[in-house]
C-alpha positions as CSV (number, residue, x, y, z in Angstrom):
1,X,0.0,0.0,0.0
2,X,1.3,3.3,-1.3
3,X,0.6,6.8,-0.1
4,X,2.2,10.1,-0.4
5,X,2.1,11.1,3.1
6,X,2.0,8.9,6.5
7,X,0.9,10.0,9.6
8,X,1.9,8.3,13.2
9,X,-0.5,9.4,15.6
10,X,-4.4,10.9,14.8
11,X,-3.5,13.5,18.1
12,X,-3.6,17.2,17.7
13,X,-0.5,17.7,16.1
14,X,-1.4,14.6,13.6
15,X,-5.0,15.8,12.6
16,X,-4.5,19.4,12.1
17,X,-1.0,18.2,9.4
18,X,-3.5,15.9,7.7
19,X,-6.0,19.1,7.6
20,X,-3.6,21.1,6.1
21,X,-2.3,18.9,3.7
22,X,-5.9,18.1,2.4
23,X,-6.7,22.1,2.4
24,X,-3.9,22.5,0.2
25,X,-3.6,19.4,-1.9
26,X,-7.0,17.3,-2.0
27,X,-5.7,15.0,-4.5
28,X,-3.1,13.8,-2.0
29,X,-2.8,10.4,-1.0
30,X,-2.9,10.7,3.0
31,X,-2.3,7.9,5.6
32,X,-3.2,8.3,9.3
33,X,-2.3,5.1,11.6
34,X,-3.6,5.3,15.2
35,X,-3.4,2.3,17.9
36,X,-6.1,4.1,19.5
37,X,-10.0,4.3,18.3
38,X,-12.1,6.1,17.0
39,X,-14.1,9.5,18.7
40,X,-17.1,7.8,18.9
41,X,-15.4,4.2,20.5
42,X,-12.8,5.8,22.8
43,X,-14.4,4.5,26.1
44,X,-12.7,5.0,29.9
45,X,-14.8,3.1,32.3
46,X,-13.9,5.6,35.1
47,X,-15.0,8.9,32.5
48,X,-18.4,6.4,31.7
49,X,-18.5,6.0,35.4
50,X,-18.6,2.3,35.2
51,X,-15.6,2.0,37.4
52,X,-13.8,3.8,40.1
53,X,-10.7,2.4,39.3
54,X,-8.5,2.0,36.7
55,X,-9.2,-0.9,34.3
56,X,-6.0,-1.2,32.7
57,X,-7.3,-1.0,28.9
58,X,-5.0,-1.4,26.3
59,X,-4.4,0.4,24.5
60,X,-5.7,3.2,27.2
61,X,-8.4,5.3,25.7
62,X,-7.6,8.6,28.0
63,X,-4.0,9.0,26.4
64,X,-5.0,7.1,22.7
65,X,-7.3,7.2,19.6
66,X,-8.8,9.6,17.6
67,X,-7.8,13.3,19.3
68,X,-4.9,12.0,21.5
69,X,-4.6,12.7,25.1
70,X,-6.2,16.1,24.6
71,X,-9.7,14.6,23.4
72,X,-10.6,14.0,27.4
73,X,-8.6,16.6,28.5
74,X,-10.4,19.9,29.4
75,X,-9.6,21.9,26.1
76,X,-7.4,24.7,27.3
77,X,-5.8,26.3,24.3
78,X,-2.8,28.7,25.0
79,X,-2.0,32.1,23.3
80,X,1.6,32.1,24.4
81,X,5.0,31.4,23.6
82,X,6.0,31.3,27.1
83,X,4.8,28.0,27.7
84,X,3.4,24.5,26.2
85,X,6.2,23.8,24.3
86,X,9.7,24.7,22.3
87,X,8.6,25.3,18.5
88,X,9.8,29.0,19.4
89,X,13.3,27.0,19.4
90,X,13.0,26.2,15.7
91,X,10.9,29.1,14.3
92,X,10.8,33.2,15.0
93,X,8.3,33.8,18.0
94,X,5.8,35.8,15.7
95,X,5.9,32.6,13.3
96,X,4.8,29.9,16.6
97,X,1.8,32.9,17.1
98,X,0.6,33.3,13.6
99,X,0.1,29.2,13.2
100,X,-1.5,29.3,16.9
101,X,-3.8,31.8,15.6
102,X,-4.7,30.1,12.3
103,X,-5.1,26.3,14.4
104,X,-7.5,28.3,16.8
105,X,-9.3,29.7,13.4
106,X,-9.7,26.4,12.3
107,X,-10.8,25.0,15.8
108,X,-13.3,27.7,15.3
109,X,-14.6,26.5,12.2
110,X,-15.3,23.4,13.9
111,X,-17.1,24.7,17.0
112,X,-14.6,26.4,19.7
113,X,-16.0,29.8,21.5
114,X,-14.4,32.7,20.8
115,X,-14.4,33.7,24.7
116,X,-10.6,34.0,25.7
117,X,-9.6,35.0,29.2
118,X,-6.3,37.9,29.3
119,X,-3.8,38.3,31.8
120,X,-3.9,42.1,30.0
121,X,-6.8,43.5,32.4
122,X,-6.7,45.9,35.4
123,X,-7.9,42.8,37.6
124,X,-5.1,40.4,36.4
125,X,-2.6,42.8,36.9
126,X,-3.4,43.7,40.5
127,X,-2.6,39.6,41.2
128,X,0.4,39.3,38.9
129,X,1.9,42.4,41.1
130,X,0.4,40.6,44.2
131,X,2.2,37.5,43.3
132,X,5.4,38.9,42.6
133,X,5.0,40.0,46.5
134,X,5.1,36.8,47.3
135,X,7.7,35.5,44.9
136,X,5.6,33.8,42.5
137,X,6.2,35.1,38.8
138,X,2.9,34.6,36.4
139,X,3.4,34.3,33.2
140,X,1.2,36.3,30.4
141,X,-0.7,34.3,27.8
142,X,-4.5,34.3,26.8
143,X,-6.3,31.4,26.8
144,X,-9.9,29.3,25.4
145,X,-11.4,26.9,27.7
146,X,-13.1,24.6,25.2
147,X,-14.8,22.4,28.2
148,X,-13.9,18.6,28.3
149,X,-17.3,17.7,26.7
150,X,-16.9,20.9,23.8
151,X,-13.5,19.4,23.5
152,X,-14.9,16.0,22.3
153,X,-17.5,17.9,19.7
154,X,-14.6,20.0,18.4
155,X,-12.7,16.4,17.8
156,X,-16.4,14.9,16.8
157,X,-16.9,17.2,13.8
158,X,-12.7,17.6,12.4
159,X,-13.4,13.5,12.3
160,X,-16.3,13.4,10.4
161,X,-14.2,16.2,8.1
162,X,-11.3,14.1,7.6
163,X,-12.7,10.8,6.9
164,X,-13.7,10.8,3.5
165,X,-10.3,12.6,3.0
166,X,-7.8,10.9,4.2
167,X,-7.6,7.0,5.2
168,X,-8.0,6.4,8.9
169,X,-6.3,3.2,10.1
170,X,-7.7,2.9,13.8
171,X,-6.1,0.0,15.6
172,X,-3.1,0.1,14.1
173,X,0.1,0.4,16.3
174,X,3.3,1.2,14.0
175,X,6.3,-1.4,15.2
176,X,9.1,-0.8,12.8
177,X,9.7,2.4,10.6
178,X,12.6,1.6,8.1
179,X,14.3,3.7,5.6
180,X,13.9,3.1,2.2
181,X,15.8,4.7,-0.9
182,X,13.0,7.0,-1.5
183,X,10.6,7.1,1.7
184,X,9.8,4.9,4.6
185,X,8.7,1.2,5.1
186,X,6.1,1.0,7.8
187,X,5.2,-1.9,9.3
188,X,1.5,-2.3,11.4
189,X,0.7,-4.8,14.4
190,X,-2.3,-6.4,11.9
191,X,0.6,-7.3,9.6
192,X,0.6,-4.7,6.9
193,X,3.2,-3.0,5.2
194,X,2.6,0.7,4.3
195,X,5.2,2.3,1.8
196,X,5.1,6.7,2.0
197,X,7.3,9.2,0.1
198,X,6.8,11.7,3.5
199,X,6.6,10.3,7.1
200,X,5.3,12.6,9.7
201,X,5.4,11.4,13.2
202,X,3.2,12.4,15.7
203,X,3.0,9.4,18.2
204,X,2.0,11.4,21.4
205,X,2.6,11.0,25.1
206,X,1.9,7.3,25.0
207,X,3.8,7.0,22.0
208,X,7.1,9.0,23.4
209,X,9.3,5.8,24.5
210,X,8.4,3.7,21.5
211,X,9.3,6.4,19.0
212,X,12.6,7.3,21.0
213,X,13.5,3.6,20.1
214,X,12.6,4.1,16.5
215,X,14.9,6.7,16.3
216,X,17.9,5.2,17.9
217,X,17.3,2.4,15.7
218,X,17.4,5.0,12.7
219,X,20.5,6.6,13.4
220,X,19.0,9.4,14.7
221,X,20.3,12.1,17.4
222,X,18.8,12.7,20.5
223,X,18.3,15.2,22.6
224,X,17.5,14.3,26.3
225,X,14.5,16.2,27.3
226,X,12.9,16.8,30.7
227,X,10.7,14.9,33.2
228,X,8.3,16.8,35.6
229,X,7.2,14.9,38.3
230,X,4.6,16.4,41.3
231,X,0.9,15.8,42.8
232,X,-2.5,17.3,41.8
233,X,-4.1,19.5,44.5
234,X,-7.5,19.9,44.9
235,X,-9.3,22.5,47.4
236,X,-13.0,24.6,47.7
237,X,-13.3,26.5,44.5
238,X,-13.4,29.6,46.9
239,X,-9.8,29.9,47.8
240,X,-8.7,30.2,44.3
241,X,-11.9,31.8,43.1
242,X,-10.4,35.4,43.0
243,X,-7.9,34.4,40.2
244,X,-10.0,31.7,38.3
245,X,-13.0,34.4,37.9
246,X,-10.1,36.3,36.0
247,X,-8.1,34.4,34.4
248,X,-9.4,31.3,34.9
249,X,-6.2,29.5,34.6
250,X,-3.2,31.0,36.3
251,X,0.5,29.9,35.1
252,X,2.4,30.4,38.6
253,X,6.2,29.3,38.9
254,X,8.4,30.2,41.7
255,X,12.2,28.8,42.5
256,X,12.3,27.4,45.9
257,X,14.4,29.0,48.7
258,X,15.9,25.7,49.6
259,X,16.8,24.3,47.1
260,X,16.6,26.6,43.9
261,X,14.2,24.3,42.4
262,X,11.7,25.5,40.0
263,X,8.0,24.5,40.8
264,X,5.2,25.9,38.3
265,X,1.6,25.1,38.5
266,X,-0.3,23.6,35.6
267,X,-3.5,22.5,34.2
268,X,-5.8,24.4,36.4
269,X,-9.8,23.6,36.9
270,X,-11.8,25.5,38.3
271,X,-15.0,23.9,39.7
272,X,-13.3,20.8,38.0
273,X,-12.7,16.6,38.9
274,X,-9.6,14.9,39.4
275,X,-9.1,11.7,37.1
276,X,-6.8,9.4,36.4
277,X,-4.7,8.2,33.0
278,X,-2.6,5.4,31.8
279,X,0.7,5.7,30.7
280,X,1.8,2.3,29.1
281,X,0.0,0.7,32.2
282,X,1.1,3.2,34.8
283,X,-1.7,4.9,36.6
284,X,-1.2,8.6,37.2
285,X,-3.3,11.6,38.1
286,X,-4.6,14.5,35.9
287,X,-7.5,17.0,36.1
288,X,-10.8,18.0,33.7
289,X,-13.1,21.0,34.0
290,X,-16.2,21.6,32.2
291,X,-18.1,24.3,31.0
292,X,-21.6,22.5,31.4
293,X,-22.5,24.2,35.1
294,X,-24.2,21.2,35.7
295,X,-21.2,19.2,35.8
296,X,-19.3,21.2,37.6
297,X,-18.0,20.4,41.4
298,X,-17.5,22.3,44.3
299,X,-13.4,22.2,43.8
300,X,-11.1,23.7,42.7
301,X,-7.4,21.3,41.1
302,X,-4.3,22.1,39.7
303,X,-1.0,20.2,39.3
304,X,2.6,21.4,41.1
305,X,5.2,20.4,39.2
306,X,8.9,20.2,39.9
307,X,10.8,19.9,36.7
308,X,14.5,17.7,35.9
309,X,16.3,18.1,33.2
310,X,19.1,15.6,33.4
311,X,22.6,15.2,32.4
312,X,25.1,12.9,31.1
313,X,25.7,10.2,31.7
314,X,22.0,9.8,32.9
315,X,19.6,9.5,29.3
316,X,16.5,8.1,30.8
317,X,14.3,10.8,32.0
318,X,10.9,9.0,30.8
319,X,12.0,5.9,32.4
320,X,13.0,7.8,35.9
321,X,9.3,9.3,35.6
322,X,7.8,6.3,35.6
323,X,9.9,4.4,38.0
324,X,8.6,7.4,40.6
325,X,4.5,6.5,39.2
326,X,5.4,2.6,39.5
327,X,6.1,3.4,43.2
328,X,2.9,5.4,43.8
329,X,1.0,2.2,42.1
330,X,2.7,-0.2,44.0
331,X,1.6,1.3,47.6
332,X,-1.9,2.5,46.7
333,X,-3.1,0.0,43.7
334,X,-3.0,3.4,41.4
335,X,-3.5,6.7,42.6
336,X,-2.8,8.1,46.2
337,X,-4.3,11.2,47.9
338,X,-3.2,12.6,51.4
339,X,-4.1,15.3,53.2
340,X,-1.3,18.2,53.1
341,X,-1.2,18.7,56.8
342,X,-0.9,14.7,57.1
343,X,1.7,15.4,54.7
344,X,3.4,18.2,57.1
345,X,2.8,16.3,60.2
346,X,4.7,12.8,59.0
347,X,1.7,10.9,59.3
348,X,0.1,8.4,56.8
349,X,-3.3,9.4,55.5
350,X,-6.1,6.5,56.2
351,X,-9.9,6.4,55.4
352,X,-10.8,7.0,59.3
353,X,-8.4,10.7,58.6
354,X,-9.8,10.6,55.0
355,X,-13.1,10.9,56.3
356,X,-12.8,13.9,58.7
357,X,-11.6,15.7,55.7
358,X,-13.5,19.4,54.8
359,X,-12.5,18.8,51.2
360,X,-14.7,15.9,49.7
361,X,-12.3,14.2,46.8
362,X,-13.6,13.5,43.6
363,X,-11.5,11.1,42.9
364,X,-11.3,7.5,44.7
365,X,-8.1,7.5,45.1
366,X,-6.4,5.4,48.1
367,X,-5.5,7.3,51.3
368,X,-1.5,7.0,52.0
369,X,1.5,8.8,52.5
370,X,3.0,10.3,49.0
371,X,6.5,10.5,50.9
372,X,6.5,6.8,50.2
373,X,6.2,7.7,46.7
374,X,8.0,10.7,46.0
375,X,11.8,11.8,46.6
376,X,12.5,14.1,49.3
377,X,13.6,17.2,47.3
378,X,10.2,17.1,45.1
379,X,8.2,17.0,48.4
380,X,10.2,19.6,50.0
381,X,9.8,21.9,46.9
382,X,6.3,20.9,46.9
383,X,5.6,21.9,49.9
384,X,7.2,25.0,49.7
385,X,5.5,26.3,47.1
386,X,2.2,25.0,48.5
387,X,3.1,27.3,51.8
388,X,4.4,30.6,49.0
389,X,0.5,30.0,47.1
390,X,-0.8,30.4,50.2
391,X,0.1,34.3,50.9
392,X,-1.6,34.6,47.0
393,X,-4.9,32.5,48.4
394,X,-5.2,32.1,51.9
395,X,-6.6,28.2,52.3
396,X,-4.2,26.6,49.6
397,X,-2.0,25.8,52.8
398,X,-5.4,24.1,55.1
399,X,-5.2,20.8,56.3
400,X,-7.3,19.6,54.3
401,X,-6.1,20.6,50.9
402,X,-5.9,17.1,49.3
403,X,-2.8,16.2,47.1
404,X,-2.6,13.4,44.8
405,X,-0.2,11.8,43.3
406,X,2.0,11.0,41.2
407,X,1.7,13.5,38.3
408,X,3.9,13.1,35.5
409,X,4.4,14.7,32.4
410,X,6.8,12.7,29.9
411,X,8.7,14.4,27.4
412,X,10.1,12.4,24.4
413,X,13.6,13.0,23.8
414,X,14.0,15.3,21.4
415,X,15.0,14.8,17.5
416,X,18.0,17.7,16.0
417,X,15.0,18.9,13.8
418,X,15.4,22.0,10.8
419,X,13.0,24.9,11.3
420,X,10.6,23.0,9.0
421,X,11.0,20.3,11.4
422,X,12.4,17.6,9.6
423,X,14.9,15.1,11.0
424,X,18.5,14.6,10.0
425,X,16.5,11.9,7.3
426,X,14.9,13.3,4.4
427,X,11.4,13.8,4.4
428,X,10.8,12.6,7.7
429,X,9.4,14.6,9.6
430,X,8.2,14.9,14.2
431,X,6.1,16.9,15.6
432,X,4.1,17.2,18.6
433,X,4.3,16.2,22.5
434,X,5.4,12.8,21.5
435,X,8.4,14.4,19.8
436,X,9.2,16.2,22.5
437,X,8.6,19.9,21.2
438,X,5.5,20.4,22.2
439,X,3.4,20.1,25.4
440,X,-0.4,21.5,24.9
441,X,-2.9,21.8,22.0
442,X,-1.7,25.2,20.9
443,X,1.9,24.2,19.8
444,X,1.3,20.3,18.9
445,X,-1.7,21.8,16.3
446,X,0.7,24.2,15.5
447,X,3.8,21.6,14.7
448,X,1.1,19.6,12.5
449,X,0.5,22.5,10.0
450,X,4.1,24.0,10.1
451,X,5.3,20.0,9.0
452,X,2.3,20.1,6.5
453,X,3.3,23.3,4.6
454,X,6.9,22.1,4.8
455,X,5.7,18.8,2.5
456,X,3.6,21.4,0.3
457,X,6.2,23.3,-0.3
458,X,8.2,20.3,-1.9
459,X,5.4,19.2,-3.9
């Protein structure tokens, strides 16, 4: 089977290059190969609330299939350069913004509001100046919350777009890419061979460790990326409701005093419910929000995040993230959730503590002790932090704030990449979070297109 173009990977960074290269060249023969399913067939028993715990599905339909881990994610799209990835590496600044704009245009198209939040208004200015009283540094960006349940629409419709334009191979896990004299040789878990002129690979967070193998196997350089490794906290909606009515996500990093670590919130939602993901059978802890206010909840839950970047000899960063999630799964069956003044006072969390707790969870997760879990330094930065957010919004520091944990965001190694971001091999191309350049909707759409016009271009 011949094609033009191959994609690895029908996540954000996959669909919006096989948009592009459709827009611009219908005729185009155009391959998208996804282990996962399809919009309508991704199924999580705990989102269908069929389970409370983690059933282990493989492949997991959270982090795979049609949309990627951002289909039940809760939609936030990023205006920014500051943050969600390192495109602005490859390409000019004002380049990263223009294809953020035209991927949000597109989203548009498709269904997305047009309501952004600012951190450019009198009221977000008055916190970023409180906040730098305190230490903590937020960064500027506008932002879309699309709503987990918009999200899926969005996804819904740019499916039944791309169908009859492109061929959609759902189920199909890529094992081996090999070179060929002109093009690649893929070959699928259903036993297939697929022959392309252009690769694009977009295998996503689930995908990250496999492709890193591909491309050792290829010859290919790599450059170690980073882990970041923390808990989610959840609390009443009302301690952070001053800054969520504003700006409804807030970007907070601050470099401990202790240490000189840097710790930076992430993934805020407001009114939202913690969940839990699947990373290549690892259970770890993430968050959604909605924009339905009948589904929201009475908390508030955000991620703190301390980040590594390692150095030689040491080459495993995803492996080191998931030895620390192993650990987590190991002493609570999957996720763990303590109360931060348990956490302070050296004592274990149990369901007799659990259940004297002002914060109901949202999540049933297993009462224990993260410092089980977790190494020293990231609980002592952790803490920190939680103590600095606390002069910001009195109540983040109560003792019955809830953290759970682990959260861990893997970041593939990263390919040496030209500004059109193709590989040292010709005509192959990476993009998105499972290339490592990219780490939120904005950019991985954004990395799609910018690879699409690049093959456009040449034809």
């Amino acid at each position: 089977m011949r094609y033009d173009v191959a994609i690895i990977g029908a996540g954000t960074a996959g669909i919006f290059a096989a948009y592009e290269l459709t827009k611009l060249h219908p005729a185009l023969s155009v391959v998208i190969l996804e282990q996962g399913a399809d919009i309508d067939r991704r199924s999580c028993p705990i989102v269908a609330k069929k389970s409370k715990t983690c059933a282990g599905c493989k492949p997991c339909s959270i982090m795979s299939g049609f949309g990627g881990a951002g289909a039940y994610s809760d939609g936030k799209y990023n205006f920014t350069t500051a943050f969600g990835g390192w495109l602005p590496q490859y390409l000019p600044a004002d380049e990263v913004m223009e294809l953020i704009y035209y991927v949000d245009s597109i989203n548009m198209q498709f269904g997305a509001t047009d309501k952004v939040f600012s951190t450019d208004t009198p009221e977000s200015k008055v916190l970023e100046k409180r906040a730098l009283e305190h230490d903590l540094h937020l960064l500027q960006a506008k932002v879309k919350h699309l709503g987990t349940e918009n999200n899926l629409q969005i996804l819904r419709r740019i499916y039944m777009h791309l169908k009859d334009l492109v061929e959609l191979r759902l189920g199909a896990h890529v094992h081996t890419i090999e070179r060929l004299d002109e093009g690649y040789r893929l070959l699928v878990n259903d036993g297939a061979e697929l022959v392309c002129t252009y690769l694009i690979a977009g295998p996503g967070r689930s995908g990250a460790e496999w492709f890193s193998d591909c491309c050792r196997q290829l010859g290919l350089s790599l450059i170690n990326n980073q882990v970041d490794v923390g808990v989610r906290v959840e609390l009443p909606a009302k301690v952070m409701a001053h800054i969520t009515d504003v700006m409804y996500e807030s970007k907070l990093i601050y470099r401990t005093k202790q240490y000189g670590d840097t710790v930076r919130t992430f993934c805020m939602n407001p009114r939202g419910h913690v969940v839990t993901e699947n990373v290549d059978g690892l259970i770890t802890v993430n968050g959604h929000s909605y924009t339905d206010p009948a589904l929201h909840s009475e908390n508030t839950n955000f991620a703190l995040l301390v980040s590594n970047r390692f150095t030689q000899p040491f080459d495993q960063p995803y492996r080191y993230g998931k030895h620390i999630a192993s650990l987590s799964n190991m002493l609570g069956g999957g996720v763990m959730v303590q109360r931060f003044g348990d956490l302070v006072k050296g004592v274990r969390t149990n369901d007799h503590r659990m259940s004297q707790s002002f914060t109901v969870p949202t999540l049933a997760a297993t009462p224990g002790d993260l410092s089980l879990a977790l190494p020293k330094r990231h609980l002592d930065n952790i803490i920190e932090m939680i103590y600095a957010l606390d002069k910001l919004a009195p109540g983040t520091a109560n003792y019955d704030t809830l953290l759970y944990g682990v959260e861990v965001k893997f970041y593939s190694s990263t390919l040496k990449l030209t500004t059109e971001l193709e590989s040292e091999l010709k005509n192959m191309f990476a993009v998105g979070d499972g290339a490592g350049i990219t780490r939120g909707l904005a950019q991985a759409g954004a990395s799609g297109v910018r690879a699409a016009r690049a093959i456009s271009a040449r034809l």
